[in-house]
DONUKE-107740 format. One record per atom (N, C-alpha, C): residue number from 0; atom name; x, y, z. Coordinates in steps of 0.1 Angstrom, whole numbers, plus 5000, padded with zeros to 4 digits. Layout:
<pts>
{NUM,"CA",{X,Y,Z}} ...
</pts>
This chain:
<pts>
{0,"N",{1376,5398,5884}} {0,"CA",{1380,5392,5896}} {0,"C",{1395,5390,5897}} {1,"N",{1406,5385,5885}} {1,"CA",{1415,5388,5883}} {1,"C",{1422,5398,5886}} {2,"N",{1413,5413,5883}} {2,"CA",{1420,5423,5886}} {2,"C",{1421,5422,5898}} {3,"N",{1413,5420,5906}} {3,"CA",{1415,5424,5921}} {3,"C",{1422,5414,5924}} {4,"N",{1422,5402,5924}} {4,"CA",{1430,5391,5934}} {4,"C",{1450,5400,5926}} {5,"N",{1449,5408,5916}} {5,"CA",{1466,5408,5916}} {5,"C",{1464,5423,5919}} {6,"N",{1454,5430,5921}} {6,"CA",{1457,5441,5929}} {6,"C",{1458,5441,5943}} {7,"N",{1450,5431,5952}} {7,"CA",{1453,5432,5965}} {7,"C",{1468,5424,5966}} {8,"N",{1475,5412,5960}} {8,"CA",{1486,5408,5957}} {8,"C",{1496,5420,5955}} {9,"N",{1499,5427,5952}} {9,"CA",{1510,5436,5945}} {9,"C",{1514,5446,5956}} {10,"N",{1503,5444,5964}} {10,"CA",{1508,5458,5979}} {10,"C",{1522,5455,5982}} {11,"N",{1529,5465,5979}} {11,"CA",{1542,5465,5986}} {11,"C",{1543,5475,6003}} {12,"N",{1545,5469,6015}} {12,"CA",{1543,5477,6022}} {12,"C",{1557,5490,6023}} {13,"N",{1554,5499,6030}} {13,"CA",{1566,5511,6025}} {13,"C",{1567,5514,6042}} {14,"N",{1578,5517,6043}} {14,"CA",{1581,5524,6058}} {14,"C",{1577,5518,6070}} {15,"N",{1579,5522,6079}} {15,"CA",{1575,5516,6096}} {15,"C",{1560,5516,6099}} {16,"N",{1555,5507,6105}} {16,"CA",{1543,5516,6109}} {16,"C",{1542,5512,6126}} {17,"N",{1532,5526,6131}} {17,"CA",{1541,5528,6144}} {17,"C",{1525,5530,6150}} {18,"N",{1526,5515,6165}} {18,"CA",{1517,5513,6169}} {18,"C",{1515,5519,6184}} {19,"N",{1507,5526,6186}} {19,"CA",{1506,5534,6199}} {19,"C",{1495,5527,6210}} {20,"N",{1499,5524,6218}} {20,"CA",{1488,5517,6230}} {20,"C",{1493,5528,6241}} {21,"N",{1479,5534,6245}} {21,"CA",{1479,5544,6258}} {21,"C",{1480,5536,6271}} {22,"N",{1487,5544,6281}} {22,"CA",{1489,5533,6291}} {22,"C",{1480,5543,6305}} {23,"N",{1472,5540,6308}} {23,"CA",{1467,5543,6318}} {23,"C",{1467,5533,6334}} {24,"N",{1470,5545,6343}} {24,"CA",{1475,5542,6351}} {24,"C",{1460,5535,6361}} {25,"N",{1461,5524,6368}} {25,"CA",{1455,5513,6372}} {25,"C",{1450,5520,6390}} {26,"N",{1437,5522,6390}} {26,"CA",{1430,5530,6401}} {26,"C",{1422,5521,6405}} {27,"N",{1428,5523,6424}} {27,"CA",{1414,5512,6432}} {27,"C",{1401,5523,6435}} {28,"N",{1387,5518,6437}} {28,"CA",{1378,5524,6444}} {28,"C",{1376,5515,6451}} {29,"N",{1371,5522,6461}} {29,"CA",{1367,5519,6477}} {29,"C",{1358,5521,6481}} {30,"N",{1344,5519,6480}} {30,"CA",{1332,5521,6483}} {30,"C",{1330,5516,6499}} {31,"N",{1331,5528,6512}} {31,"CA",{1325,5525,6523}} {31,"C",{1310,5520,6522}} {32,"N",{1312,5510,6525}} {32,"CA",{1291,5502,6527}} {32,"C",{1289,5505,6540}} {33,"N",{1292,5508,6553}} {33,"CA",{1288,5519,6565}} {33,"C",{1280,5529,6563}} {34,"N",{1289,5534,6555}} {34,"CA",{1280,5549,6545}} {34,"C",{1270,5553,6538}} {35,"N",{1259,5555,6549}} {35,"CA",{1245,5553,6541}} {35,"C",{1240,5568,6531}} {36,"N",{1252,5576,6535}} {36,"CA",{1240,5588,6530}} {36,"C",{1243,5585,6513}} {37,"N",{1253,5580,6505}} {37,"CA",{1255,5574,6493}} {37,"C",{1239,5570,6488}} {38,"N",{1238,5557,6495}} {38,"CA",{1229,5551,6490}} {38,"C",{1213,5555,6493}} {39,"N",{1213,5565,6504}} {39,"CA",{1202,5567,6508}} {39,"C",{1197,5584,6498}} {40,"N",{1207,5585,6492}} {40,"CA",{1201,5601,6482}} {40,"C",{1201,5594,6471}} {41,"N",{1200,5584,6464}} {41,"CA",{1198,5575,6453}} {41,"C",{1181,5576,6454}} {42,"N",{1176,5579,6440}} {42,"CA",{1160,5579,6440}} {42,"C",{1161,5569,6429}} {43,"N",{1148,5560,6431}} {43,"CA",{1145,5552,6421}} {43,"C",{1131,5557,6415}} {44,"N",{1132,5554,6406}} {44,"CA",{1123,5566,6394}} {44,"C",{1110,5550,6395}} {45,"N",{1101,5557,6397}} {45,"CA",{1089,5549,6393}} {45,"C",{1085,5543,6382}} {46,"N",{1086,5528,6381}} {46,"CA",{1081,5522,6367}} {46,"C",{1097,5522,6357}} {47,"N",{1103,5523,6367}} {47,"CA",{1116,5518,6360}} {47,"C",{1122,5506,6351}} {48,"N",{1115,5496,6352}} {48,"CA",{1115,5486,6348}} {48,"C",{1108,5484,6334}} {49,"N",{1097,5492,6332}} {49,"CA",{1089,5494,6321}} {49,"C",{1092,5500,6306}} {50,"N",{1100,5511,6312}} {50,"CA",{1105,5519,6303}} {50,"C",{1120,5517,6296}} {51,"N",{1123,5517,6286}} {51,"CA",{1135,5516,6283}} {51,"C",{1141,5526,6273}} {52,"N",{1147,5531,6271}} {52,"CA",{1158,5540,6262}} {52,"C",{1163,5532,6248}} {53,"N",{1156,5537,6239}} {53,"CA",{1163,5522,6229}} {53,"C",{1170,5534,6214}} {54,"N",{1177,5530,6207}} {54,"CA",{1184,5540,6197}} {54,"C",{1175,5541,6183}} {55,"N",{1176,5548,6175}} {55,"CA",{1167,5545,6163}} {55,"C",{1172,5533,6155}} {56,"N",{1182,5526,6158}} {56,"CA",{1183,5516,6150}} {56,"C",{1174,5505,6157}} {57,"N",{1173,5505,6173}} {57,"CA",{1166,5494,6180}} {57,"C",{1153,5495,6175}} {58,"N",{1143,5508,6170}} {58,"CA",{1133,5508,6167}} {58,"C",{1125,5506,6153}} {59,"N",{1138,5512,6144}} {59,"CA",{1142,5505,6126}} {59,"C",{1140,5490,6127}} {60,"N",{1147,5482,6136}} {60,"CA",{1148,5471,6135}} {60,"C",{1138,5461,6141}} {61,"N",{1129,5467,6152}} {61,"CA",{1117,5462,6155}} {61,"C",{1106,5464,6144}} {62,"N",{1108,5475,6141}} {62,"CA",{1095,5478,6129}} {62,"C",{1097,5471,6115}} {63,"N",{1110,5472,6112}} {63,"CA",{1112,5458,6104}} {63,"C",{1112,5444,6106}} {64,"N",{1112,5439,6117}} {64,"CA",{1109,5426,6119}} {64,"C",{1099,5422,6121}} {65,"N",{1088,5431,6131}} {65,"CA",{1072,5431,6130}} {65,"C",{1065,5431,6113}} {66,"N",{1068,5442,6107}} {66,"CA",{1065,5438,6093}} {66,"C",{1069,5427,6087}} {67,"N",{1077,5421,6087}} {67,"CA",{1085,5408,6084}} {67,"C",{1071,5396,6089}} {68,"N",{1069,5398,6103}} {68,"CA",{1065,5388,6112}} {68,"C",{1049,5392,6103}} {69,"N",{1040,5399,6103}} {69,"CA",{1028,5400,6099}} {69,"C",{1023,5400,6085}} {70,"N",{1032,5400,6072}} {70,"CA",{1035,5399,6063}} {70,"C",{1037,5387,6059}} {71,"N",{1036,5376,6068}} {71,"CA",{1040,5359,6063}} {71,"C",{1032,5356,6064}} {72,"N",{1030,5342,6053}} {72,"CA",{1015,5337,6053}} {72,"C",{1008,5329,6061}} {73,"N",{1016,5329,6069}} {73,"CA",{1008,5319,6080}} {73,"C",{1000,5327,6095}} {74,"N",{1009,5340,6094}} {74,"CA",{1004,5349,6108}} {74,"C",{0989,5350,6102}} {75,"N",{0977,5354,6112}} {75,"CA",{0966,5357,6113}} {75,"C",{0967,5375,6106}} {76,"N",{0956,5377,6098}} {76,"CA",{0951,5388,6096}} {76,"C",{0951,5397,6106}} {77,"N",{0960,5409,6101}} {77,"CA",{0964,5423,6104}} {77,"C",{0956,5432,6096}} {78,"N",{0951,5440,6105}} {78,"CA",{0945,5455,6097}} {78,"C",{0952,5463,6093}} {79,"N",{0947,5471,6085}} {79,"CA",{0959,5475,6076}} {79,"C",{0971,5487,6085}} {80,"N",{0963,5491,6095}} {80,"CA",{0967,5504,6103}} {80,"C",{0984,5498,6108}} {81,"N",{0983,5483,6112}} {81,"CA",{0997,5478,6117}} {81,"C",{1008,5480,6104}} {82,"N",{1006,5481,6091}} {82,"CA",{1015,5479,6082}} {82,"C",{1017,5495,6081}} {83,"N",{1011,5502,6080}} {83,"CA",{1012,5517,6083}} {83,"C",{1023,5523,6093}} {84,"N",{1020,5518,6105}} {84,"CA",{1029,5518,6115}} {84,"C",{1045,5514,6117}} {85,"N",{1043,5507,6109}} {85,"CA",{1059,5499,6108}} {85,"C",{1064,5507,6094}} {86,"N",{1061,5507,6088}} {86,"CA",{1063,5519,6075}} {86,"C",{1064,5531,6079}} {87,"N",{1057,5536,6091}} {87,"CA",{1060,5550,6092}} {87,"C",{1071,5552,6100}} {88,"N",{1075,5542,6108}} {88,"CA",{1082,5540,6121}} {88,"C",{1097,5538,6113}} {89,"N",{1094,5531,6102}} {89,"CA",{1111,5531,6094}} {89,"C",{1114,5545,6087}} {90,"N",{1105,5551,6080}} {90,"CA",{1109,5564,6075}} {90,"C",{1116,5571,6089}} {91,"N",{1108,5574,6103}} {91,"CA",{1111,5580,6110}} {91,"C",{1124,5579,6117}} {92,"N",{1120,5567,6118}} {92,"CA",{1135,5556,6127}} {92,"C",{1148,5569,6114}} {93,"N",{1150,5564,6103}} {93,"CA",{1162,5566,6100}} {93,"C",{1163,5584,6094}} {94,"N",{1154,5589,6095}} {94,"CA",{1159,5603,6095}} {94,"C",{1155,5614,6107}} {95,"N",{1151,5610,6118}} {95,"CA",{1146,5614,6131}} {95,"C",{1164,5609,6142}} {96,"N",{1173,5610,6136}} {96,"CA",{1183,5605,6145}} {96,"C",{1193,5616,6156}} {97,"N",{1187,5629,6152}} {97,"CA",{1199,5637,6160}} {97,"C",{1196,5636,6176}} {98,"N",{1202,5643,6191}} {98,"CA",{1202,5636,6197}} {98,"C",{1187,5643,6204}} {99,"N",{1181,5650,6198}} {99,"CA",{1167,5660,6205}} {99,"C",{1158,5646,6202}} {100,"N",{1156,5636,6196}} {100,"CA",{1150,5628,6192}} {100,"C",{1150,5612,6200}} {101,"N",{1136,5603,6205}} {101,"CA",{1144,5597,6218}} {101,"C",{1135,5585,6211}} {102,"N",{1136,5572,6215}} {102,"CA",{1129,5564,6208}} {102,"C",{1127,5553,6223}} {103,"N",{1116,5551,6229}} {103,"CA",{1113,5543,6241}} {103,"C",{1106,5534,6240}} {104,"N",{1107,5522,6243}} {104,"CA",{1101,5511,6248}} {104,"C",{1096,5506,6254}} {105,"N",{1083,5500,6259}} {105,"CA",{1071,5500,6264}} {105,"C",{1073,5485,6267}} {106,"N",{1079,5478,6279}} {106,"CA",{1078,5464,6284}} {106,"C",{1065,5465,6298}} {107,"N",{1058,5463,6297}} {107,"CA",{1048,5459,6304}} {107,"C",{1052,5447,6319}} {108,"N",{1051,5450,6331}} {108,"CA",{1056,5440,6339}} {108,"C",{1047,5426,6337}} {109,"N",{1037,5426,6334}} {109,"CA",{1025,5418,6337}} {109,"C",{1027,5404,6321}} {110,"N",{1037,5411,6310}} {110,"CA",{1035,5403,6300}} {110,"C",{1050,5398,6299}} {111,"N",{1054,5385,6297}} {111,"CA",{1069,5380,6286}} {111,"C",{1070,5386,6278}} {112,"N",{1082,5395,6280}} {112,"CA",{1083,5402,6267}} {112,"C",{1093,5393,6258}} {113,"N",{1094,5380,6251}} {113,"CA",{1107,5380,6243}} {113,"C",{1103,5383,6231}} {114,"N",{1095,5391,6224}} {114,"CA",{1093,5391,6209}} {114,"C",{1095,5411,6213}} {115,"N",{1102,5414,6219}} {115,"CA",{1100,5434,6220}} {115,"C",{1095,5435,6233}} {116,"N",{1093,5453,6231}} {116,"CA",{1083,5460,6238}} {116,"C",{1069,5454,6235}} {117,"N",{1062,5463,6242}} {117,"CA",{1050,5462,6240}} {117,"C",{1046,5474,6229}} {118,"N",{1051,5484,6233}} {118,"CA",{1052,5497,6223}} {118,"C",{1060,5505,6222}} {119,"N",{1061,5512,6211}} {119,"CA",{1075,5521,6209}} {119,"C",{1068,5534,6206}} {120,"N",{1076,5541,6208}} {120,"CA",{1070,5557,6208}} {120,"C",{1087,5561,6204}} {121,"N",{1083,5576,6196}} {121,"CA",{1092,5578,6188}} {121,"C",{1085,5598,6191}} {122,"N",{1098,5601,6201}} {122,"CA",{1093,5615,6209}} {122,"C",{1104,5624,6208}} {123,"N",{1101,5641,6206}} {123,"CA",{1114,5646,6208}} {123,"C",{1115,5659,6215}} {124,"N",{1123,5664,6227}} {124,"CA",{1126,5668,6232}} {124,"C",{1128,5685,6225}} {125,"N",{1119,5694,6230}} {125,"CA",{1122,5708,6227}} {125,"C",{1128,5716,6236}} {126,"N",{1144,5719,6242}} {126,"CA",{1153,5722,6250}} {126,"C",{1148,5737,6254}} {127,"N",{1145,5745,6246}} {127,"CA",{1140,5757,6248}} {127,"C",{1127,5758,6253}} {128,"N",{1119,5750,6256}} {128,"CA",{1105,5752,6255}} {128,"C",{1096,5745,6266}} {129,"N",{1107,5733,6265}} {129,"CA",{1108,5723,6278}} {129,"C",{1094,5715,6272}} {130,"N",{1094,5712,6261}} {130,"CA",{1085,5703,6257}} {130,"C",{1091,5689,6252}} {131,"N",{1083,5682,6260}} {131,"CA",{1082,5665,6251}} {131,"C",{1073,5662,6244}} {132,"N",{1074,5663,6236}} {132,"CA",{1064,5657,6223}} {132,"C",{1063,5642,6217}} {133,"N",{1053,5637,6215}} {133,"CA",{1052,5627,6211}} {133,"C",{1049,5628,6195}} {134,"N",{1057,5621,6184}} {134,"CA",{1059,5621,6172}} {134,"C",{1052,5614,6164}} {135,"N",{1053,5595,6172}} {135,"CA",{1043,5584,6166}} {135,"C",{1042,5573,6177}} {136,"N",{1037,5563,6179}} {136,"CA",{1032,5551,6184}} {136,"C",{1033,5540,6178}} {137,"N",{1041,5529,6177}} {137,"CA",{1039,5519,6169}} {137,"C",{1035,5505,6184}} {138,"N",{1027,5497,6180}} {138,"CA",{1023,5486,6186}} {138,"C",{1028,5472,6183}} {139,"N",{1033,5460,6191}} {139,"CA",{1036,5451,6187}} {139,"C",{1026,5442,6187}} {140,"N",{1030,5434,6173}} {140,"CA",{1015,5424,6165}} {140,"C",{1015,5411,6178}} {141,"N",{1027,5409,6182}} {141,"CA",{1028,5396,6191}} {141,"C",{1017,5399,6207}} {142,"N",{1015,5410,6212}} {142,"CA",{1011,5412,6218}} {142,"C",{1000,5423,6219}} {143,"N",{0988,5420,6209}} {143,"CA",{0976,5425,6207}} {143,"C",{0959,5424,6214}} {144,"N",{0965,5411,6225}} {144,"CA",{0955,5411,6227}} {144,"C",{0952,5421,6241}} {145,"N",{0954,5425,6248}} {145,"CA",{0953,5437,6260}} {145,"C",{0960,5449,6252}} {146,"N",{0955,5461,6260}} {146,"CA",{0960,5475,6256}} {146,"C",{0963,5479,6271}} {147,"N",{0977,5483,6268}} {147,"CA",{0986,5485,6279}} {147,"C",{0990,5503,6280}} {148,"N",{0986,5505,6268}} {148,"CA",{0984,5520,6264}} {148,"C",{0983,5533,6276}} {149,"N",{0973,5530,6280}} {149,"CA",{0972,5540,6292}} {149,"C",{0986,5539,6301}} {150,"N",{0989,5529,6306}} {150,"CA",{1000,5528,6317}} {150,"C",{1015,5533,6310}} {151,"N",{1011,5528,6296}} {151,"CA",{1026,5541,6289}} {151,"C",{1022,5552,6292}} {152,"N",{1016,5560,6289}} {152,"CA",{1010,5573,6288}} {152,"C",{1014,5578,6305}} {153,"N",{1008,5569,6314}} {153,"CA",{1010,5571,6326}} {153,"C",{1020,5573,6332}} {154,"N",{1031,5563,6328}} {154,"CA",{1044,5567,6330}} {154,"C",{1051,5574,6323}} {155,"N",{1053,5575,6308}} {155,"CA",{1053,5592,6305}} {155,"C",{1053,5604,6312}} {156,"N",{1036,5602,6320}} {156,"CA",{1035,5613,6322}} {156,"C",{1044,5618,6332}} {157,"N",{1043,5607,6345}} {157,"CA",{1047,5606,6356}} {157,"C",{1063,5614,6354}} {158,"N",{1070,5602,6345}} {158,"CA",{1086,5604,6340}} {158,"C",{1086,5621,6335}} {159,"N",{1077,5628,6329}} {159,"CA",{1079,5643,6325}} {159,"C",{1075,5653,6336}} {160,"N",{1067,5651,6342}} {160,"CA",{1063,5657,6356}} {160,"C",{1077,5655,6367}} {161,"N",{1080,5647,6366}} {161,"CA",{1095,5650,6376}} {161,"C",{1105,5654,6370}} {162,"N",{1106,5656,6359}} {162,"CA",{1118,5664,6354}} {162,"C",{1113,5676,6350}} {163,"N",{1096,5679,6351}} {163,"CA",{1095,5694,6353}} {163,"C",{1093,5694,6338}} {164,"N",{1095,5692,6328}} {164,"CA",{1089,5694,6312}} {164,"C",{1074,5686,6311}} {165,"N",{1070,5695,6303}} {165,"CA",{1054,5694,6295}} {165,"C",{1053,5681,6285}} {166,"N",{1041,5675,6282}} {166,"CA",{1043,5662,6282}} {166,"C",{1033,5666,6267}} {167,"N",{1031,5666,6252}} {167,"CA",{1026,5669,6245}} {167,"C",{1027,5655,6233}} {168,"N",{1011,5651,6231}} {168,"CA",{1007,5644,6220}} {168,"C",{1004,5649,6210}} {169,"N",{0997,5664,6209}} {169,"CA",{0991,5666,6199}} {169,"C",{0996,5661,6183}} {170,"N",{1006,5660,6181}} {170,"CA",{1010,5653,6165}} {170,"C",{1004,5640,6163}} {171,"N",{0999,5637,6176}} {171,"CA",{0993,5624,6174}} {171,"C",{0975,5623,6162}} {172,"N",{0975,5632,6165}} {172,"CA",{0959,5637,6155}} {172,"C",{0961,5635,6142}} {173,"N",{0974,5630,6134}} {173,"CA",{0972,5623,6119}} {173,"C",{0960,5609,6118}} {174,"N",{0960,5609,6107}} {174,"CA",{0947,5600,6108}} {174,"C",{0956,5587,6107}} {175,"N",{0963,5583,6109}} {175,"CA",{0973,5570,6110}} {175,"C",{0976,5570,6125}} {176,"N",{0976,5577,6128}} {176,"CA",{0981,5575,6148}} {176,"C",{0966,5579,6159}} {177,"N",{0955,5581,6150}} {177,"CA",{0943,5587,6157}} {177,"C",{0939,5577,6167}} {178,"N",{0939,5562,6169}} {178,"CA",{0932,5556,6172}} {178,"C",{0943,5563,6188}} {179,"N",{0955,5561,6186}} {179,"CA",{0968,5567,6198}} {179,"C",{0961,5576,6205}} {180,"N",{0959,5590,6197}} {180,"CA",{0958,5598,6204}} {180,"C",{0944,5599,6206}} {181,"N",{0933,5597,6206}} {181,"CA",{0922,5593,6211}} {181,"C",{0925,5589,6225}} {182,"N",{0928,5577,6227}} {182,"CA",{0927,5570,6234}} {182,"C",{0938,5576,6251}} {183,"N",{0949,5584,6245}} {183,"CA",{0956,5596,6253}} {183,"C",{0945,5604,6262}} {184,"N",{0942,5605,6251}} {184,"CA",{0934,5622,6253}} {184,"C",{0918,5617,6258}} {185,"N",{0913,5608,6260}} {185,"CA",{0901,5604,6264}} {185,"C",{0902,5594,6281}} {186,"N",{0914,5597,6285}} {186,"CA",{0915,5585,6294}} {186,"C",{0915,5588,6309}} 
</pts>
């Protein structure tokens, strides 16, 4: 500890050092509100509110805190399929990160969400092929009692049918994500 406290001590600083702040020049906008064709070629995407865009860290971090949350001794008995989930969801979360790779959030209008989504899905984009795939499903323990399931799936679907790409589960058929894709594929 010595060493360091007279190593950070001993810095002698050497020469100028030379601080650059860019100066950009200061622009009004002017939005005519008269002007409807602006606002009238604006589409609002259905179920917009439901869906969210979240990064692999937002999803690393839910999957570790849900494990966290179900793993204490006082929460009610989890089957084992939820500890699976959050374990698969952290492997994926942190090496699934380049940008073909999309991680979404499932808020439900009908429930409070302050403990997350309702569900995350962990999907990735094939540019060539024009496929979206779905990778995995993780569910949150706080909100177990309804399956909101279908209405992701639905909007999914909806959301890939307007942008014209194919909407693909099949990865979902591991025996860890089965109960998912059953439930996809039977509805």
């Amino acid at each position: 500890m010595l060493s360091l406290f007279t190593l950070c001590n001993s810095f002698v600083p050497s020469g100028r050092f030379f601080y650059f702040k860019p100066e950009f020049p200061k622009r009004s906008v002017y939005v005519n509100l008269e002007d409807t064709s602006l606002i009238d070629s604006l589409e609002e995407f259905s179920g917009n509110s439901e869906l969210k865009l979240l990064t692999h860290l937002n999803a690393e971090g839910w999957a570790n805190s849900w494990l966290l949350h179900i793993a204490r001794e006082n929460t009610p008995f989890f089957p084992e399929n939820y500890y699976r989930d959050y374990l698969n969801m952290l492997s994926v979360a942190s090496s699934y990160t380049s940008k073909e790779y999309f991680y979404l959030g499932f808020y439900p209008d009908g429930l409070r969400n302050n403990n997350g989504p309702k569900y995350i899905g962990a999907f990735k984009l094939l540019h060539n092929k024009r496929i979206f795939e779905t990778i995995m499903l993780m569910e949150s323990p706080y909100y177990i009692d309804e399956s909101y399931l279908i209405n992701f799936k639905y909007i999914l679907k909806n959301m890939t049918d307007s942008s014209h790409v194919f909407f693909k589960f099949d990865k979902l058929k591991r025996p860890e994500q089965m109960r998912y894709y059953l439930e996809w594929a039977h509805m």
